[in-house]
C-alpha positions in Angstrom: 0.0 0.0 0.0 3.1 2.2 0.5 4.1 1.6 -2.5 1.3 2.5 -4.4 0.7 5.5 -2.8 4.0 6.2 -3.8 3.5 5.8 -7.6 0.5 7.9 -7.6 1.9 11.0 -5.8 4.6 10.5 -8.5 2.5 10.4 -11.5 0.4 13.6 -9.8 3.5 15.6 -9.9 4.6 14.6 -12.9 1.4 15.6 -14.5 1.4 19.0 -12.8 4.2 21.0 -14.0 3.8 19.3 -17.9 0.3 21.3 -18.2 1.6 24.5 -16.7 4.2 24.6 -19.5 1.7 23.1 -22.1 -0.9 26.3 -21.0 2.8 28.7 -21.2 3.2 28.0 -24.3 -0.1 28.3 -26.6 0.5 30.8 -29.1 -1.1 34.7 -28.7 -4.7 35.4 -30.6 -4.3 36.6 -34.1 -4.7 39.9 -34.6 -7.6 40.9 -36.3 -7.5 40.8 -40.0 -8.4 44.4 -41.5 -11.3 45.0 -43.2 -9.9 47.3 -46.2 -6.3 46.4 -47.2 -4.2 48.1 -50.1 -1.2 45.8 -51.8 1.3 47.7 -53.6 2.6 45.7 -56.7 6.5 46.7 -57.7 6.6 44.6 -61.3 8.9 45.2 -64.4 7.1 48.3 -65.5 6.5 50.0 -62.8 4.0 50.0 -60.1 0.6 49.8 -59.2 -1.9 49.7 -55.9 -4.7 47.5 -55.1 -7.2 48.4 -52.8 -9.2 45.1 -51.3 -12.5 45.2 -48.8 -14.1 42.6 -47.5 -17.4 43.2 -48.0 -17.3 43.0 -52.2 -16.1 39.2 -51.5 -15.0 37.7 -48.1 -13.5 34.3 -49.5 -11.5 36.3 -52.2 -10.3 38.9 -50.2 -9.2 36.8 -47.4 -6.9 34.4 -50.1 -5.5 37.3 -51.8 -4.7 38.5 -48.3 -3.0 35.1 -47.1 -1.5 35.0 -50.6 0.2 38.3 -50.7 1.1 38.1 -46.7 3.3 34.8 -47.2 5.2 36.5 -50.9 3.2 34.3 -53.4 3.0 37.2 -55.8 7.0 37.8 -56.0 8.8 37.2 -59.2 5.5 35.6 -60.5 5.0 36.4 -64.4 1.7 38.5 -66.0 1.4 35.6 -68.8 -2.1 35.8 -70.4 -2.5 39.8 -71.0 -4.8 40.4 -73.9 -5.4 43.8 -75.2 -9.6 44.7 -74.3 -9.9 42.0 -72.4 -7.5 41.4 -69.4 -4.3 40.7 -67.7 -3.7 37.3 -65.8 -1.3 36.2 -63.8 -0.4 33.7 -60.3 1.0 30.7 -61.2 4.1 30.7 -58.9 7.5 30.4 -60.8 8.6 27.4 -58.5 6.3 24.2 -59.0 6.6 22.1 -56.3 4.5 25.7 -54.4 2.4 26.1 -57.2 1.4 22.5 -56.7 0.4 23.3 -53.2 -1.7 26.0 -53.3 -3.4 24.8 -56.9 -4.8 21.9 -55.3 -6.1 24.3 -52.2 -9.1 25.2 -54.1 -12.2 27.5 -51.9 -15.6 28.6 -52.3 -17.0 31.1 -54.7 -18.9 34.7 -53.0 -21.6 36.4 -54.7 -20.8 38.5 -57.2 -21.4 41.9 -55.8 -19.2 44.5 -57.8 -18.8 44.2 -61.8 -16.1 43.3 -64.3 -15.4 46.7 -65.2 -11.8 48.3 -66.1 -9.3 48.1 -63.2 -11.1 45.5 -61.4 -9.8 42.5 -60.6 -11.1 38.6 -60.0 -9.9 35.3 -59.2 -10.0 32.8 -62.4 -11.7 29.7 -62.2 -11.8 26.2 -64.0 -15.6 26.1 -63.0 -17.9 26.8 -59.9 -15.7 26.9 -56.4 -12.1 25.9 -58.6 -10.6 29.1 -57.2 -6.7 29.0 -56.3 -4.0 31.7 -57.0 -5.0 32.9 -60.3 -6.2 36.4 -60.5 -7.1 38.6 -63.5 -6.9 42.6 -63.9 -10.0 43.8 -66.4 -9.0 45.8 -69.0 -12.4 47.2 -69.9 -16.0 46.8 -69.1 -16.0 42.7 -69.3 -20.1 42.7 -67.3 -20.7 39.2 -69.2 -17.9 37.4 -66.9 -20.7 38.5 -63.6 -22.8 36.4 -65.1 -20.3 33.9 -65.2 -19.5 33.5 -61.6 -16.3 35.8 -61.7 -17.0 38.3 -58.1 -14.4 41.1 -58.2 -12.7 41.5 -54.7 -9.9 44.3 -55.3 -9.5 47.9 -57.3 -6.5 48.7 -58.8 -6.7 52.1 -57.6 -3.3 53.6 -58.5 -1.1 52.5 -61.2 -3.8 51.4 -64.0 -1.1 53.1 -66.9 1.1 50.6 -65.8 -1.4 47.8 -66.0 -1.7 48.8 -69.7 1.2 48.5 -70.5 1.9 45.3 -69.9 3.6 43.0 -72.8 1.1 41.8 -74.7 2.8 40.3 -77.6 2.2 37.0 -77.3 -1.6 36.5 -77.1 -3.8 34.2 -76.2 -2.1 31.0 -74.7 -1.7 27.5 -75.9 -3.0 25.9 -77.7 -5.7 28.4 -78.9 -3.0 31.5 -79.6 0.8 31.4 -79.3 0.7 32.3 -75.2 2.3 30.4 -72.9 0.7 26.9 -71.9 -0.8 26.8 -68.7 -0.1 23.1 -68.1 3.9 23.8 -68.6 4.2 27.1 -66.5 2.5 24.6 -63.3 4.8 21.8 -63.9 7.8 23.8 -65.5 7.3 27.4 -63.7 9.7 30.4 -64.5 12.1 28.4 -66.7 10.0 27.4 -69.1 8.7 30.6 -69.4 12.5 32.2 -68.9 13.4 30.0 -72.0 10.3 30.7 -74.5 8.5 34.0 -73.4 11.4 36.3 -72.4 9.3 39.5 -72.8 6.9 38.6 -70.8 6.5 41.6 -67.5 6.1 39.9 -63.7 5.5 40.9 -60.7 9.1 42.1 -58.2 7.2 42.2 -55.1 3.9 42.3 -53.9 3.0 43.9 -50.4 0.8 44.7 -47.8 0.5 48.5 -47.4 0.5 50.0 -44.0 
C-alpha cells in the first residue's frame, strides 16, 4: 500500500508542472484581420496599388490576403495579358508551391461589384475551382458576372502601368501562341525564362500600411 501510494503521488507531480508549461506556451490570438487592405505591386514596368474590402467578396479577399502576406506574388510572371480583355497572372515560378496551393481550391462569393476596367477577379476552372489565379479587367467585361467571376480588389493607383503590360504573345496554348498553362504549373519560370522572355512579372507584392 506504501508503495502505491508512492506511484501515484509521483504520476500527480509529474502531470502538474507538464500542463503549466503546455498552458505557457499556446500561441497569442491573431490579430484581427483588416477590413480594407491596399497591396502595392512593384513589377517590371513599374508599379501599381490595389485596394481590397471585404465586403465585395470575403472568400476572395481573405486568399489574396494570405496569398500576398506569405510572398506568393513575387517574381510571379503576368502571362495571359490580352489587349480589351485582361491581364492574368499567379501561377508561382517554383512548381513544387504552385502544386500546393493549386490543389487548395475555396468557395466562390456572390458577385457583388462588376467586371469593369481596373477590377480585378480570381479565375476559375468552373464553380468553387478558385486557387492563386487572379485577372486585372482591362475594360468593361459585365458578361464574366454572369459567369460567376466576383471582383474582390480595385487597382486604384497605377492602372497606366497595368496597360502597359507586354502583350505580344496573345492568347495562350493551344488556342494562340501564349504560354501553356499546363507547362508554366509543372515547368514554372524556366520554361517561361526560355520561351517568353518579354513577358513583365510581378518584383514584389506587399501589404501596405
Amino acid at each position: 500500500m506504501r508503495t502505491l501510494l508512492a506511484m501515484l503521488t509521483v504520476v500527480a507531480i509529474g502531470c502538474g508542472p507538464a500542463t503549466e508549461d503546455k498552458a505557457a506556451a499556446a500561441p497569442p490570438a491573431a490579430p484581427p484581420k483588416p477590413d480594407t487592405f491596399k497591396v502595392k505591386f512593384e513589377t517590371s514596368k513599374g508599379d501599381f496599388v490595389m485596394l481590397v474590402d471585404r465586403a465585395w467578396a470575403p472568400r476572395g479577399a481573405e486568399r489574396f490576403h494570405q496569398l500576398v502576406k506569405e510572398g506568393y506574388y513575387d517574381d510571379v510572371r503576368f502571362f495571359r495579358v490580352i489587349p480589351g480583355f485582361m491581364a492574368q497572372f499567379g501561377i508561382h515560378g517554383d512548381p513544387a508551391k504552385n502544386k500546393i496551393w493549386s490543389e487548395n481550391s475555396f468557395k466562390d462569393d456572390p458577385v457583388l461589384k462588376s467586371n469593369v476596367r481596373g477590377w480585378v477577379s480570381f479565375a476559375t476552372r468552373g464553380p468553387n475551382t478558385r486557387t492563386t489565379q487572379i485577372f486585372i479587367n482591362f475594360a468593361n467585361n459585365a458578361m464574366l458576372d454572369r459567369q460567376g467571376f466576383s471582383p474582390f480588389a480595385q487597382v486604384v493607383e497605377g492602372m497606366d502601368v497595368v496597360d502597359k503590360l507586354y502583350s505580344g504573345y496573345g492568347e495562350g496554348a493551344p488556342k494562340g501562341r501564349g504560354p501553356d498553362q499546363g507547362k508554366i504549373q509543372s515547368e514554372g519560370n524556366a520554361y517561361l525564362k526560355a520561351h517568353f522572355g518579354e513577358l513583365d512579372y510581378v518584383k514584389t507584392a506587399r501589404l501596405m500600411e
